[in-house]
C-alpha positions in Angstrom: 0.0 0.0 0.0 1.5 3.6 -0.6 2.1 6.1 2.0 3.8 3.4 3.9 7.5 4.0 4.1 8.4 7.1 6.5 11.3 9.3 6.0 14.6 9.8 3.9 17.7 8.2 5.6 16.5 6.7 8.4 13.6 5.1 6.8 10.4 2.9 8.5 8.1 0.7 6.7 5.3 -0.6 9.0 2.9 -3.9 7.8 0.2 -5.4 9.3 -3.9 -5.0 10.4 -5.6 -4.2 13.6 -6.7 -7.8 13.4 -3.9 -9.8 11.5 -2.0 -12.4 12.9 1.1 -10.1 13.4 2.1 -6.2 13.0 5.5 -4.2 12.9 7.5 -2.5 11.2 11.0 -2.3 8.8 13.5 -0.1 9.6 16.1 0.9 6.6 19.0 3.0 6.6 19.9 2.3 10.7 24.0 2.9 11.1 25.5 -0.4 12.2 27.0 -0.3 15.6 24.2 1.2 17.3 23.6 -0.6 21.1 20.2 -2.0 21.4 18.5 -2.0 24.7 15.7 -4.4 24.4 14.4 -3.9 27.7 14.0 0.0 26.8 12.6 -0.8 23.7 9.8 -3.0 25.3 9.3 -0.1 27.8 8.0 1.9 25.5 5.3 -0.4 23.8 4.3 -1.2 27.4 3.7 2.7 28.0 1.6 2.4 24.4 -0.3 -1.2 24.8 -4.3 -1.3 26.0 -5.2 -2.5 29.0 -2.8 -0.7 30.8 -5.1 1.1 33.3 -9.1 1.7 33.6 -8.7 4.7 31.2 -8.0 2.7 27.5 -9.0 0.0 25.8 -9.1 -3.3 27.6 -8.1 -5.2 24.5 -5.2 -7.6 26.2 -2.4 -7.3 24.3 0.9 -8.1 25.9 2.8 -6.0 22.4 6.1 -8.5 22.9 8.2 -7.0 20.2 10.2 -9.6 18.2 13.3 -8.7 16.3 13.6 -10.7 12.7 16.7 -9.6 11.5 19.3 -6.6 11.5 20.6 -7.3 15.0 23.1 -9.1 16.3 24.4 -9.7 19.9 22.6 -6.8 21.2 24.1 -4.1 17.9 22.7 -3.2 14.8 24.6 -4.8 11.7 23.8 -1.8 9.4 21.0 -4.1 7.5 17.1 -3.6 7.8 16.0 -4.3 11.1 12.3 -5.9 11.0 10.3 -5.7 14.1 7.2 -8.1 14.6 4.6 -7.8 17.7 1.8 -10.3 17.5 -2.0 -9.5 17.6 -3.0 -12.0 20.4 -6.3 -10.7 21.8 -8.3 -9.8 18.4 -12.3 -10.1 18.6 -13.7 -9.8 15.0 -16.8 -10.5 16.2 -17.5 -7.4 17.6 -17.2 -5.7 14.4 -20.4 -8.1 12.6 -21.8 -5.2 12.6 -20.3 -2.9 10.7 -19.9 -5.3 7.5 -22.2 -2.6 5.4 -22.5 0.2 7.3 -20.5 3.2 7.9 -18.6 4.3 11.3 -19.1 7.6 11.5 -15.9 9.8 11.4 -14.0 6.5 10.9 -11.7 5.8 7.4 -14.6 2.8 6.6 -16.3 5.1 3.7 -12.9 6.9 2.4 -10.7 3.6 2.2 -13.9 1.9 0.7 -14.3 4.4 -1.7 -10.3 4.6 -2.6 -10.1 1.0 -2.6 -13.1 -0.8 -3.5 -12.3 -2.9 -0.4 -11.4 -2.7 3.2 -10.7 -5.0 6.5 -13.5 -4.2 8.4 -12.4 -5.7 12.1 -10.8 -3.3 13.9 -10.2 -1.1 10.8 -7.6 -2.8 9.8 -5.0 -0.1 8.9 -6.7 2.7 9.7 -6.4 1.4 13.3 -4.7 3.0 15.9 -3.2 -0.5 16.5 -0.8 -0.1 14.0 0.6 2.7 16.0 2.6 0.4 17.9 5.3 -0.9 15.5 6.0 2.7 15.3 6.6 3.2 18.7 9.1 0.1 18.1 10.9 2.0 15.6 11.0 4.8 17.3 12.5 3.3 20.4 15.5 2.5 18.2 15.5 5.9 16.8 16.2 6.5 20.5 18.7 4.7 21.1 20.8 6.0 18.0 19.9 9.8 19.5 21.3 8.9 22.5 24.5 7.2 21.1 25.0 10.3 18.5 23.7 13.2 20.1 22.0 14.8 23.2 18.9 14.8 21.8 15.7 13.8 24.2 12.0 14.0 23.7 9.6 14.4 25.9 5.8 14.7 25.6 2.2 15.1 28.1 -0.6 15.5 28.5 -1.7 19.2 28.4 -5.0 19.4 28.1 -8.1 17.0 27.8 -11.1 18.4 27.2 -11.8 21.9 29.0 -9.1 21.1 31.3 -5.4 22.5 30.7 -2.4 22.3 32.5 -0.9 25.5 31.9 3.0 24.2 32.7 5.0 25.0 29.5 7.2 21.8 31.3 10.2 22.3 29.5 12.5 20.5 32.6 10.7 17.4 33.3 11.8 13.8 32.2 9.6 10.7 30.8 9.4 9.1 34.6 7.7 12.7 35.5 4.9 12.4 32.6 4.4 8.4 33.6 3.4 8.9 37.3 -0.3 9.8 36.5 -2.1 7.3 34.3 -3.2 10.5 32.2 0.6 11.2 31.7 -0.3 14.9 32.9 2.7 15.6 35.3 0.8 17.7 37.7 -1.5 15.1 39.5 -3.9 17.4 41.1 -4.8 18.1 37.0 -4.1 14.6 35.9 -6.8 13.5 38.4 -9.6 15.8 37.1 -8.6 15.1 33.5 -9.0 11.1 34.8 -12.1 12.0 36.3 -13.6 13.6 33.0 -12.3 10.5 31.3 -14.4 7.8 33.3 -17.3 10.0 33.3 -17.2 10.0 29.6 -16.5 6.5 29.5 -19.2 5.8 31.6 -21.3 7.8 29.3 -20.8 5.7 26.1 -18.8 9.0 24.9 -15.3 10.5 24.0 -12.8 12.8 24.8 -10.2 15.4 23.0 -7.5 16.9 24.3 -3.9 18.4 23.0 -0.3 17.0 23.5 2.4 18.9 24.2 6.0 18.1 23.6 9.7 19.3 23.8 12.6 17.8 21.9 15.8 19.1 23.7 19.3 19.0 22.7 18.6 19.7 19.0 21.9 21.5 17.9 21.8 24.0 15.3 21.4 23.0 11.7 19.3 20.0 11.4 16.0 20.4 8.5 16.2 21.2 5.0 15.2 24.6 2.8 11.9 24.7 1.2 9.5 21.6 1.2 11.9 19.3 3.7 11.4 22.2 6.6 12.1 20.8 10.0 8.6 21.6 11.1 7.3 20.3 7.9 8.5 17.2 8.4 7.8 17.0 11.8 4.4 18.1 11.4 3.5 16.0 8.8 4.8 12.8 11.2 2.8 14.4 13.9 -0.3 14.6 11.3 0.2 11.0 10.4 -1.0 9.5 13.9 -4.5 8.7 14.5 -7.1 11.0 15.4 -4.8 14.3 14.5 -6.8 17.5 13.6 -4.3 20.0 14.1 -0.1 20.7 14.6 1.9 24.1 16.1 4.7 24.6 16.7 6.7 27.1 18.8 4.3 30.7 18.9 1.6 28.6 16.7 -2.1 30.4 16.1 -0.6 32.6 19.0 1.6 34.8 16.5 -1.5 35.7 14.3 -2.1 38.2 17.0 1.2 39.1 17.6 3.1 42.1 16.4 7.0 41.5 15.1 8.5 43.8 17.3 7.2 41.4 20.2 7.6 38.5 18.4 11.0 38.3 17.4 13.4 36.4 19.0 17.0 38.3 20.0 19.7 36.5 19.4 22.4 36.1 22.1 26.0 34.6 22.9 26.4 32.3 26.1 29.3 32.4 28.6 29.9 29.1 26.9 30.4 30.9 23.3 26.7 29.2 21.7 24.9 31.6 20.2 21.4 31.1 21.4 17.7 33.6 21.8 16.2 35.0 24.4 13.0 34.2 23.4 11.6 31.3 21.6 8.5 31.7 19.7 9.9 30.4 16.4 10.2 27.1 18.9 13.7 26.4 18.1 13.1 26.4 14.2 14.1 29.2 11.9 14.2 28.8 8.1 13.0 25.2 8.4 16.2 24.6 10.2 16.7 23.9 13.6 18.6 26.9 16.0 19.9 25.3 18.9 16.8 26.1 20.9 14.5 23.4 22.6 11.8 22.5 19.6 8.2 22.8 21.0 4.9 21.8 19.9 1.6 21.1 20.4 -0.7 18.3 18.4 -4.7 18.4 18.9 -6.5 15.1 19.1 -10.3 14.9 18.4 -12.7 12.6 20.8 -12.3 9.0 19.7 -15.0 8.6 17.4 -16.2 5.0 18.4 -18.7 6.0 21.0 -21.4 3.5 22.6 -24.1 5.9 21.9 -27.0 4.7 18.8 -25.7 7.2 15.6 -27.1 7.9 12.5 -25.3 6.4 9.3 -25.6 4.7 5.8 -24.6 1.4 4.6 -22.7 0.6 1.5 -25.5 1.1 -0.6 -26.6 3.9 0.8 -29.9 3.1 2.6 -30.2 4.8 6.3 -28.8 2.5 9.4 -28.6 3.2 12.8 -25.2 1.7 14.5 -24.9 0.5 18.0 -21.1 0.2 18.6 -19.5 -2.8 20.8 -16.0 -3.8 21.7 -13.0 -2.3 23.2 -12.4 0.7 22.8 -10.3 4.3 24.2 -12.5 6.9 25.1 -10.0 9.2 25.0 -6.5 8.4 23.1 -4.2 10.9 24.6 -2.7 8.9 28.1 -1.8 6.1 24.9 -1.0 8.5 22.1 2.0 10.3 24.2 4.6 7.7 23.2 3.7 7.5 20.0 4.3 11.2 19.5 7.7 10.5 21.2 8.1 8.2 19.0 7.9 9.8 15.1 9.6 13.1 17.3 12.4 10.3 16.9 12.5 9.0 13.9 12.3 12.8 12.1 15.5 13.7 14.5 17.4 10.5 13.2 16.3 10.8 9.7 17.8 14.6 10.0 20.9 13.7 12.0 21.4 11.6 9.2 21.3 13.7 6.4 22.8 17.1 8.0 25.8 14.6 7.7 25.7 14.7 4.3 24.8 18.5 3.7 28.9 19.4 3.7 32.1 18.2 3.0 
């Protein structure tokens, strides 16, 4: 299927369905050499899997990643490294249902219409289940940041709902954002964010929210002129996870009602000789290239759109249906979606620290 295959150097193909036997994904154009910490790795798909606390889906998946080739003894040989995690706790039946009719807000009508055809359990690969061979690959896009570079990312939970933490939380590590089950760091917030959650679990609804995140230790030159912007690329990663609707970075909508004169960000030198800004509302991007500056941004997730609520829809042949959704299912995908945005945060950084390496002699 095209639109599979993610970046430039540091490439990732992912496979699978929702409901397959198996999905994962391929990772080209890793540097041999690179130390693999499987433990880590798992980590992160733990922090991603359902059924990890009353607020997700309690689909059982233990997401065991299993590595098919391009490691060796714990190090990456250079060649692709595939990355398989079973699909153990699929119920297709739940989705009898929906054979000719329409989810509203789901992909069902657009990949019918594109297709002629689509895998109706679990929405195959419109599923957010594919998300996690792409927190795999991003775990090893980790692990080469950390080897090559100072770069970290870190994302929270900001807002769900009406409710927003207003911390910009620029300081705070991964084991900070993990001890709420909301991944909000403040727990006074995380607790009414968890509250709104079960209520609108409870409710047969679903719940929005916005993500924040900070990728620190970006040095100064990583992103391309024109169409291969940092931000572009980074936004369109961002963009590609489920249940998106919107991307900022830095200022964002903010600067609209900004004037320059405020807006501008004054460049400095450090006692340590780095030329860095007072300010950062371009959120550590200039140009489409990065400044030295911690890059910021913020990515808006609309409610989940299964709800357990009767709603009006059309089956294939376009005759009026009412759908009663079953199953398993997050009403609200933020507490699951913050490693995943970790996660393609990574694999834009390694596909750039790749090629700034080849942008001068």
């Amino acid at each position: 299927m095209a639109g599979s295959l993610f970046g430039e150097c540091f490439r990732v193909l992912n496979f699978g369905e929702s409901h397959g036997p198996a999905i994962g994904a391929v990772i080209d154009g890793c540097p041999a050499g690179v130390k693999i910490d499987l433990p880590y790795l798992q980590s992160q798909l733990n922090r991603r899997r359902p059924g990890q606390s009353h607020l997700v889906s309690q689909r059982k998946e233990a997401d065991t990643v299993e590595i098919l080739s391009g490691i060796e003894d714990g190090w990456t040989l250079g060649s692709p490294i595939a990355l398989m995690i079973r699909n153990a706790d699929a119920k297709s039946k739940h989705y009898d249902n929906v054979q000719d009719a329409y989810r509203p807000s789901h992909a069902d009508y657009t990949y019918d219409m594109k297709y002629g055809r689509r895998a109706v359990a679990g929405g195959g690969r419109s599923s957010a289940r594919m998300t996690a061979g792409w927190v795999a690959a991003g775990a090893v896009a980790q692990l080469f940041l950390r080897q090559c570079s100072d770069i970290e990312v870190v994302a929270w939970v900001k807002q769900i709902e009406d409710i927003v933490w207003p911390d910009t939380g620029t300081e705070f590590t991964q084991v900070d954002v993990d001890k709420t089950p909301v991944r909000c760091p403040d727990r006074v917030v995380a607790e009414r964010m968890a509250a709104r959650i079960e209520h609108a679990r409870k409710n047969g609804d679903s719940l929005g929210g916005v993500i924040e995140a900070v990728i620190r230790g970006v040095p100064a030159g990583l992103g391309e002129p024109i169409y291969d912007k940092f931000e572009a690329e980074l936004a369109k990663a961002m963009l590609a996870i489920n249940a998106t609707k919107g991307f900022e970075i830095g200022s964002g909508f903010r600067a609209a009602g900004m004037r320059g004169t405020a807006h501008n960000d004054p460049f400095v030198q450090c006692e340590n000789g780095q030329i860095r800004t007072l300010s950062n509302y371009s959120g550590g991007v200039q140009g489409g290239i990065s400044n030295g500056m911690p890059i910021q941004f913020r990515v808006a997730f609309k409610p989940t759109p299964t709800v357990m609520v009767p709603q009006q829809t059309v089956t294939r042949d376009g005759s009026p249906h009412v759908l009663q959704m079953k199953g398993r299912h997050d009403p609200c995908v933020l507490p699951r979606a913050v490693p995943i945005v970790e996660a393609m945060a990574a694999l834009v950084c390694a596909d750039f620290v790749l090629r700034h390496r080849l942008s001068r002699l």
